[in-house]
N, C-alpha and C positions, 0 to 999 in steps of 0.2 A: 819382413825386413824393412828397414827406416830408410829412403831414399837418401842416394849420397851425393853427396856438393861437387862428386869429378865423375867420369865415366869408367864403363867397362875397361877401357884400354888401362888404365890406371891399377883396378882390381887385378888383372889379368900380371901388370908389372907387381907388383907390390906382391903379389901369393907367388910369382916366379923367384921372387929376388926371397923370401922366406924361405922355401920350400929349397933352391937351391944352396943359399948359405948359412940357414940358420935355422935347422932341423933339428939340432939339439935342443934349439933354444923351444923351439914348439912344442916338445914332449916337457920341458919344464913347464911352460907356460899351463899345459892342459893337465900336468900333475897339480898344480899350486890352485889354479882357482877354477877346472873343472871336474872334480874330482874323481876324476879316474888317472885309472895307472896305466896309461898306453907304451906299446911297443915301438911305436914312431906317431906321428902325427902330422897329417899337410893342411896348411892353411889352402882351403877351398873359393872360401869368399871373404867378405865383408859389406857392415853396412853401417850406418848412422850410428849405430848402437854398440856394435860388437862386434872381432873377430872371429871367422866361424874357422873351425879345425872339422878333419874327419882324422881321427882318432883310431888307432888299432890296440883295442884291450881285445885280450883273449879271445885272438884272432878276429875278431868279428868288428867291421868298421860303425866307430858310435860319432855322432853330433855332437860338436861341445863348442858352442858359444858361449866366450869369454868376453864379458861387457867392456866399453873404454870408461874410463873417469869420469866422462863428459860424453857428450852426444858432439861425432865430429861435425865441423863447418867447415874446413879444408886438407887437402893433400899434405898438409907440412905437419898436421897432428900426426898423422899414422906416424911418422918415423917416432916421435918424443912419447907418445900411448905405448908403441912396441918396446920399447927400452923400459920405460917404466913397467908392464911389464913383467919383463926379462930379471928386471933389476929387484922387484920386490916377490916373484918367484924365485930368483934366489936367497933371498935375504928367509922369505918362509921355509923354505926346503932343506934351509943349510948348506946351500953350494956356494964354491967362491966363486962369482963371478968376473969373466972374461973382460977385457976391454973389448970395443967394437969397434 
């Protein structure tokens, strides 16, 4: 993992606030560009590079880092990375996506 420009406390907000409001949005995100087809999905970490999910296909928990556009330099990318996203996971999938 690519060291990141904020701390644990940070990683620790950011996988709480996914994980509690936006759990749908994880399992599109880990159908669209990590190709599996999970059951649910929680954002576990992140790092410079990528959001990591733990993933539940067929029962069995998998890994799936999902890379950002760019390699982050601060805390205000992750929300605009996560939408984007969101936003072109829907657009591949065919979902109509939700306003946030």
């Amino acid at each position: 993992m690519s060291e990141l420009p904020f701390g644990p406390d940070a990683v620790t907000a950011i996988a709480a606030h996914m994980n509690g409001d936006h759990a749908e949005d994880n399992v599109l995100i880990c159908r669209a560009f990590g190709g599996v087809e999970p059951s649910s999905a929680l954002v576990r970490g992140l790092d410079a590079e990528a959001l990591v999910f733990t993933a539940v296909v067929d029962g069995a928990d998998t890994e799936v880092r999902v890379p950002w556009s760019a390699p982050l330099k601060d805390r205000v990318q992750v929300r605009h990375e996560v939408v984007r996203m969101y936003q072109e996971a829907c657009a591949k999938l065919g979902v109509e996506p939700r306003g946030h």
